[in-house]
C-alpha angles and dihedrals in degrees: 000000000000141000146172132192095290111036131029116205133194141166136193121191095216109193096230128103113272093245084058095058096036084064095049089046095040110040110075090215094056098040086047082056106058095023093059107252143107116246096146097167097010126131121214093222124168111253095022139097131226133194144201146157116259109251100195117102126274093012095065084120089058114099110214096220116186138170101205099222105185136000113198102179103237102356110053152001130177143186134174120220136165108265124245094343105170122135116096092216098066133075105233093184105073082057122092109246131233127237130246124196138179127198125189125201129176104237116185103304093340147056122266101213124192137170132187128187115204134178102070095128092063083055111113103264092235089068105018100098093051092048094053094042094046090045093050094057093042092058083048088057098035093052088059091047097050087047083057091054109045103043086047094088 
C-alpha cells in the first residue's frame, strides 16, 4: 500500500482462482456489482466508454463516466476517469483524467490484485488534493468489495 502525490496503489491477494477475479474486474456487470454502479447491459470494450449512474448512497447523482483503454484477457484492464468528479455544478470534461489500472497475478492458490490510479498531479490544483485524498479511500473500500465478490461463488 503506498502513494505518493500522483498515483495511489493498492493489492489485495483475494483467495479465488484468477479467472474468478478477471470476471469480477472485466465484465462490466460484475464490476458494476461490486463497484457500486449500475451497468446492467454494458460491455467493458477497448476504445470505447461506458456510463452509469453511481448506486451507492448518497452519490446516486454522480455519472460513472469511463474510456476503457486496454483489455488484456486475464492480466490487465485499464480505464481512465476523471477522478472524484462529483459535483453537478462543474464541467469534468475540459480536465485531464487519471488512469486506472488493474494487474492480475496467480499467487499460490489465489489471485494477487492490484490497482493503481496515476495522473493526480495534471488535476487542477484546486481540487487536486481532494481528489487524491477521496480516491484513495475509495480504492481502500472497493478492494475489499471486489475481495466480497469475488470469494462469494
Amino acid at each position: 500500500m503506498t502513494s505518493s502525490t500522483d498515483r495511489i496503489e493498492r493489492s489485495v491477494l483475494i483467495q479465488a482462482p484468477l479467472s474468478r477475479v478477471w470476471q469480477a474486474v472485466s465484465s462490466a456487470e460484475e464490476f458494476g456489482n461490486w463497484f457500486g454502479v449500475a451497468l446492467k447491459g454494458k460491455s467493458f470494450v477497448a476504445g470505447q466508454r461506458v456510463q452509469g449512474n453511481i448506486t451507492i448512497a448518497g452519490y446516486e447523482h454522480v455519472v460513472f463516466d469511463v474510456l476503457v483503454e486496454r483489455v488484456e484477457p486475464q492480466k490487465l484492464f485499464s480505464f481512465s476517469w476523471h477522478p472524484y468528479a462529483v459535483d453537478p455544478a462543474i464541467d469534468y470534461s475540459k480536465e485531464p483524467t487519471t488512469l486506472v489500472v488493474f494487474e492480475l497475478k496467480e499467487a499460490g492458490n489465489g489471485t494477487l490484485l492490484s490497482v493503481v490510479e496515476s495522473g493526480f498531479d495534471k488535476i487542477p490544483a484546486g481540487r487536486r488534493a481532494e481528489a487524491f485524498r477521496m480516491n484513495s479511500g475509495g480504492w481502500e473500500g472497493q478492494m475489499k468489495n471486489i475481495e466480497k465478490h469475488a470469494t462469494a461463488r
